[in-house]
C-alpha positions in Angstrom: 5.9 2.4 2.8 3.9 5.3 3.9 6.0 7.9 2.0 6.3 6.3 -0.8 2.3 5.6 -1.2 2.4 9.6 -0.7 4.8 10.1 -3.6 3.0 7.5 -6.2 -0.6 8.9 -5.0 0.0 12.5 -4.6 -1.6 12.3 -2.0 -0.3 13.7 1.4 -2.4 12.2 4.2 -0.8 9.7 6.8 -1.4 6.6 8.2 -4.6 4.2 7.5 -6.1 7.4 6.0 -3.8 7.9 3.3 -3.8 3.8 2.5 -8.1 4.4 2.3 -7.4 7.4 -0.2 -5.2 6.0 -2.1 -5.5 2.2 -2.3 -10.1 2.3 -1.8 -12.4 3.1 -3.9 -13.7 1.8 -7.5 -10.9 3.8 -9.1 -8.1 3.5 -6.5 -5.1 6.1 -7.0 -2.7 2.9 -7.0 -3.7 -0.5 -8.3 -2.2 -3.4 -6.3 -4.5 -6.1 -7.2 -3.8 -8.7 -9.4 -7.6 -10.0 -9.8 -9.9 -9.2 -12.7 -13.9 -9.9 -12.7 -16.1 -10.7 -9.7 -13.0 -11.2 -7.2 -11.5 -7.7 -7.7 -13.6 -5.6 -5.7 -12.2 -8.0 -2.7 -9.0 -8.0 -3.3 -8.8 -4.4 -3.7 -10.6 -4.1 0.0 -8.3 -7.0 1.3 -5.3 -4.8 0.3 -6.4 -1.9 1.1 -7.3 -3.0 5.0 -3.9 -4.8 4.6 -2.0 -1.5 4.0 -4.4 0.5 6.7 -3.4 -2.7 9.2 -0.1 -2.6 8.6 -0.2 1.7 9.2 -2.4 1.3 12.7 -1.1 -2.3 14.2 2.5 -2.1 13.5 3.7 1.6 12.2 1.5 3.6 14.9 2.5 1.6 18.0 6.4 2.1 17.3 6.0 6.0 16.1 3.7 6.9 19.1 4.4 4.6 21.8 4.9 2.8 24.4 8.0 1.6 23.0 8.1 -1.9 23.3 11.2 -4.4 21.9 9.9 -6.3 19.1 10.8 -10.3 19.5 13.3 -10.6 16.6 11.0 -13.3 15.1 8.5 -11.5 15.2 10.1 -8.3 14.0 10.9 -10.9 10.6 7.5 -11.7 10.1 6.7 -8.0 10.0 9.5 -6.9 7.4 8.1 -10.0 5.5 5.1 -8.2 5.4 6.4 -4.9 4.8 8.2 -6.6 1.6 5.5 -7.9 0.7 3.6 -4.9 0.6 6.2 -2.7 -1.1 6.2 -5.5 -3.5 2.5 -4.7 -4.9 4.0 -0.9 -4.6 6.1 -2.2 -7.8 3.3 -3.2 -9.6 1.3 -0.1 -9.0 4.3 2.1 -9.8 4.8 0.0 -12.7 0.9 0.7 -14.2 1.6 4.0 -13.5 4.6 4.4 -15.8 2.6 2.2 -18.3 -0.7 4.7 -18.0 1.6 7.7 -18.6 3.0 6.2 -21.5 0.2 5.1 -23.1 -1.2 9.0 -22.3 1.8 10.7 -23.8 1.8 7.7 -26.6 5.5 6.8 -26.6 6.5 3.5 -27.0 
């Protein structure tokens, strides 16, 4: 997930950093909200923290240690996440392709 939040954001921080840069702000490098008038502006926070969370709670701990084994249920419940995540990744890819087509102005 993190790498390929780099590749779509050009942007080559790490961790909940990069999700902040990428995913924050009024004019986020990636849209991966779905929302539209007053509930955008918290959906696009609740993602954002979502990606960050997902970076510090369940990337860091297994790429700095301690190593712990992950119950397998549990371990589910996190790729269910993670698939969920990479999921709004689509979307955003897909409004990028859309953006540079309507730049270019090809069909």
């Amino acid at each position: 997930m993190e790498h390929r939040v780099q590749t779509l954001s050009g942007i080559s921080e790490v961790g909940a950093k990069l999700m902040g840069a990428a995913l924050g702000s009024d004019t986020p490098k990636l849209v991966v909200t779905r929302a539209t008038g007053p509930s955008l502006r918290s959906e696009r926070e609740g993602f954002r923290d979502l990606f960050k969370g997902a970076m510090e709670a369940l990337r860091n701990p297994r790429s700095h240690g301690p190593h712990f084994a992950d119950d397998p249920e549990e371990a589910q419940e996190m790729l269910a996440l993670a698939n969920m995540l990479m999921r709004r990744l689509d979307e955003a890819e897909a409004n990028l392709g859309a953006q540079l087509t309507e730049a270019v102005g090809t069909p």
